[in-house]
Legacy VTK file of the C-alpha trace (Angstrom):
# vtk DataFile Version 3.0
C-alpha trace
ASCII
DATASET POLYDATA
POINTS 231 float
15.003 75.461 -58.661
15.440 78.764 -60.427
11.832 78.677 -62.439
9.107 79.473 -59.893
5.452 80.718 -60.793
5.660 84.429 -61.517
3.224 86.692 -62.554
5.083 89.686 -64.527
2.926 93.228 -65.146
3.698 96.654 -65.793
2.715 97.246 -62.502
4.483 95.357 -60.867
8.302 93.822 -61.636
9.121 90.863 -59.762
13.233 90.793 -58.662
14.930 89.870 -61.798
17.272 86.888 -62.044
20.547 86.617 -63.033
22.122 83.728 -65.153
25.585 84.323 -65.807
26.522 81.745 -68.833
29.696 80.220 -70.042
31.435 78.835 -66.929
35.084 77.992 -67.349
35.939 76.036 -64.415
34.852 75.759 -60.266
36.563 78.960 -59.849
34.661 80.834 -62.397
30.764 79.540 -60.943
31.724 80.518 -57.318
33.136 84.033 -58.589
29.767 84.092 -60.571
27.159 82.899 -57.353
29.546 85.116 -54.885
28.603 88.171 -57.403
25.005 87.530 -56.818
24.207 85.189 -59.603
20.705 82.809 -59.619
22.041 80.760 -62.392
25.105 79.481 -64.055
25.188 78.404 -67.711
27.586 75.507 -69.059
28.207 75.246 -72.549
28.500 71.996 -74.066
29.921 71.376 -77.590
28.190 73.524 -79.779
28.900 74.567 -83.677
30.321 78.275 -83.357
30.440 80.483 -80.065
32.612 80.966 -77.129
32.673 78.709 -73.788
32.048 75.444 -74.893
33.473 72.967 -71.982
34.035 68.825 -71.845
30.966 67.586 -70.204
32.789 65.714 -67.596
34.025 69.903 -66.872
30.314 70.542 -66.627
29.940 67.516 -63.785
32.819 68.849 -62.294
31.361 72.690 -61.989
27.783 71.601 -61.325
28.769 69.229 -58.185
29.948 72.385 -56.469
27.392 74.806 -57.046
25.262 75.302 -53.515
21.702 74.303 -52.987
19.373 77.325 -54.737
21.390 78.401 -57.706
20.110 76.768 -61.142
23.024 74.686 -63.425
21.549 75.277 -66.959
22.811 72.893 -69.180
23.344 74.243 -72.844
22.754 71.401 -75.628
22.479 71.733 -79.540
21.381 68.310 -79.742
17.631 68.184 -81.026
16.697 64.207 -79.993
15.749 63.291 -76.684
18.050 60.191 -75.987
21.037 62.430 -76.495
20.257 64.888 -74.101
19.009 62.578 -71.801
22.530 60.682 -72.144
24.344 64.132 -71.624
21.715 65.504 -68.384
22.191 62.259 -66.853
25.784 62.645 -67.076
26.406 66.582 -66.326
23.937 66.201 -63.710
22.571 69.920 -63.957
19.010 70.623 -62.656
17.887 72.606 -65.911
18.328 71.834 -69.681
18.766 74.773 -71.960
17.652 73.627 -75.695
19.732 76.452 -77.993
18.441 74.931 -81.065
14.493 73.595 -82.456
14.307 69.804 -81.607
12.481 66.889 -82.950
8.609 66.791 -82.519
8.189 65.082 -79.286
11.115 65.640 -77.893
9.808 68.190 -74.792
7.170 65.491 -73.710
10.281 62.424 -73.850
12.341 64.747 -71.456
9.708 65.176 -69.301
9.228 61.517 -68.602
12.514 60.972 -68.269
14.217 63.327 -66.214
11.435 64.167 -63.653
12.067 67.814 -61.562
14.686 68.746 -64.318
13.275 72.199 -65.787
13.373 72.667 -69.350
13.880 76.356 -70.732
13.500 76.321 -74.857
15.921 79.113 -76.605
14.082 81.309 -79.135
15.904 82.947 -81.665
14.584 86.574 -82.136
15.407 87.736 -85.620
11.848 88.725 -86.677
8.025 88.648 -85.781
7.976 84.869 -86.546
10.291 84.594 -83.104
6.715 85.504 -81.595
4.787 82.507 -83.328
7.568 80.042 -82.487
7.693 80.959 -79.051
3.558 81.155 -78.374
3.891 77.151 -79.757
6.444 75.438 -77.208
5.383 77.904 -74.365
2.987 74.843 -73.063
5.942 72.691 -72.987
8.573 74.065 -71.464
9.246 75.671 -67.815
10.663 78.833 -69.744
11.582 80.618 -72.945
15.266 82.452 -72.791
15.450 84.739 -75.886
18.699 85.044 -77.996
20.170 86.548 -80.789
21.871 83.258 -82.526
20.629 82.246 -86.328
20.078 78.426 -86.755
19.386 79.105 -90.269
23.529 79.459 -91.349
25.686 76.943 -92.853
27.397 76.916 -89.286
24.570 77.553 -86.914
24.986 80.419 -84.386
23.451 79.491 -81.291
24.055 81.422 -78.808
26.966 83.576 -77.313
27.120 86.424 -80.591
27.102 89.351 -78.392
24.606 91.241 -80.628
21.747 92.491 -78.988
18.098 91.943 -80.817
14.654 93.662 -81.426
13.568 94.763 -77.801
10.068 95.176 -78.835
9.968 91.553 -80.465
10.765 90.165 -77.174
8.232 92.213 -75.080
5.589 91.049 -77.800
6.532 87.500 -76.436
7.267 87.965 -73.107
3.257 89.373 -73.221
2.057 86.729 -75.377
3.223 83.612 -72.773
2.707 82.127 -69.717
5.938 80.642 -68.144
9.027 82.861 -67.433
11.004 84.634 -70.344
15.068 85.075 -70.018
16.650 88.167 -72.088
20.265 87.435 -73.398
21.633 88.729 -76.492
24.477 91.227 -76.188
23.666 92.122 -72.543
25.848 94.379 -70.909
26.202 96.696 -67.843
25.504 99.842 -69.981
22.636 98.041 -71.431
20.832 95.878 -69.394
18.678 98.608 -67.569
17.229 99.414 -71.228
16.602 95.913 -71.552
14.714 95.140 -68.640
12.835 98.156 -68.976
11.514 97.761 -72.138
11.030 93.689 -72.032
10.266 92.979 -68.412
11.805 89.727 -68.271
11.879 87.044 -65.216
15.892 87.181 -66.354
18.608 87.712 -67.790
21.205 85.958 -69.408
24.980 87.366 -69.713
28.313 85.657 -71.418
30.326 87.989 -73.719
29.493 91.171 -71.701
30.980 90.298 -68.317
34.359 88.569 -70.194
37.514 90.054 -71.457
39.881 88.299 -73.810
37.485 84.904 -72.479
37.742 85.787 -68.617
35.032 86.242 -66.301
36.094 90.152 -65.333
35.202 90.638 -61.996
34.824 94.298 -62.389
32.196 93.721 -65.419
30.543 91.282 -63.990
30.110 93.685 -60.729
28.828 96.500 -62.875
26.399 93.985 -64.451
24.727 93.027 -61.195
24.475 96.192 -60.019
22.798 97.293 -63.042
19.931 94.644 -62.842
19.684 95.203 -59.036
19.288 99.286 -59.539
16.646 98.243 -62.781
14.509 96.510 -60.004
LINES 1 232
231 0 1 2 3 4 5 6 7 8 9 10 11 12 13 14 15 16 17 18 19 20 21 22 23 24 25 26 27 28 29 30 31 32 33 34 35 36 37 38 39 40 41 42 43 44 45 46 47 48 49 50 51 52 53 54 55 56 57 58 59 60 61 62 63 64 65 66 67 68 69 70 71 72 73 74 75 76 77 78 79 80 81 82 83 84 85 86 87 88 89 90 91 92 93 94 95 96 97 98 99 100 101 102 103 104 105 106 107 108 109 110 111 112 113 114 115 116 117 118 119 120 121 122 123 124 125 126 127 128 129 130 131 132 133 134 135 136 137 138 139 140 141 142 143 144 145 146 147 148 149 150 151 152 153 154 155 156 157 158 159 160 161 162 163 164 165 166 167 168 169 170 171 172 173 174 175 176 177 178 179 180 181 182 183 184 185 186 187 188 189 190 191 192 193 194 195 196 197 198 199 200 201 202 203 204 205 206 207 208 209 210 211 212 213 214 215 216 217 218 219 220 221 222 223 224 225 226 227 228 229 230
């Protein structure tokens, strides 16, 4: 599993991992995990952003990927039976929740799918991101933070490739006690800024490793190389 105890200071900066979100196809995860990658992120249908894959794609991906590198599961659906149906189907080993769900919902997946980690996406758009995050911290395994807005006619979820308030996210990366994720317009010019001034367990990368939709090798290259020098 990728979410382990960690204790994250100032002082000291555990090594930082790397999900790499939006897998295509086999090919794409093992370029991803042969780049140095902790995690891969598959997209299921969602209302706006890029990747989105056929869950019987995501089976297919997440039946290849080697023992010790996390298959995050991205839902928008907000009741526990449906992601249930779609975990038990995709068969990933972490759920990724890119939108609020119903009250209960965190507890019901729990019981369910036993040793499956739960990470709970927080939209950072203001201070309230703080308050929201500080409330499901108890129930989840980890908070990723992203730059989507829910509150739209079409909901933007994830994948916008705009980068948020820094400072927000530190505020909640201090204020909880399970691991924090940083995505949000990440990029290998960027990322070193990021973790710098949030400290996260992760981070989380789609749009700035692609070109025209691709995983670029090259990008993706520069990217890890930037975490690993921020370390």
């Amino acid at each position: 599993m990728l979410i382990l105890p960690s204790t994250q200071s100032d002082m000291f900066l555990p090594r930082i991992r790397i999900k790499i979100c939006c897998m295509q196809s086999p090919a794409e995860a093992a370029i991803a995990v042969a780049a140095g990658a902790d995690a891969v992120g598959l997209v299921s249908r969602m209302p706006s952003g890029p990747g989105p894959i056929d869950e019987s794609a995501i089976k297919e991906i997440t039946a290849v990927i080697p023992p010790g590198v996390a298959t995050f599961l991205l839902t928008c659906e907000t009741t526990a039976s449906a992601i249930i149906a779609q975990q038990r189907l995709c068969r990933t080993n972490t759920i990724q929740l890119v939108d609020k769900v119903e009250p209960g919902t965190h507890d019901a997946l729990r019981e369910a799918l036993p040793g499956i980690s739960i990470v709970q996406v927080v939209h950072v758009r203001d201070n309230s991101a703080i308050r929201d995050a500080v409330a499901v911290a108890p129930l989840v395994d980890g908070i990723l933070l992203d730059s989507g807005n829910p509150s739209l006619a079409v909901k933007e979820l994830g994948g916008t490739g705009r980068a948020h308030n820094w400072k927000i996210s530190r505020a909640i990366r201090e204020s909880v006690g399970v691991p924090v994720y940083l995505a949000g317009g990440l990029n290998a010019s960027n990322v070193s800024t990021a973790i710098a001034g949030v400290s996260p367990f992760g981070v989380d990368v789609c749009t700035g490793v692609r070109t025209e939709g691709r995983l670029d090798e090259a990008k993706l290259a520069a990217f890890v190389n930037a975490v690993g020098q921020s370390r």
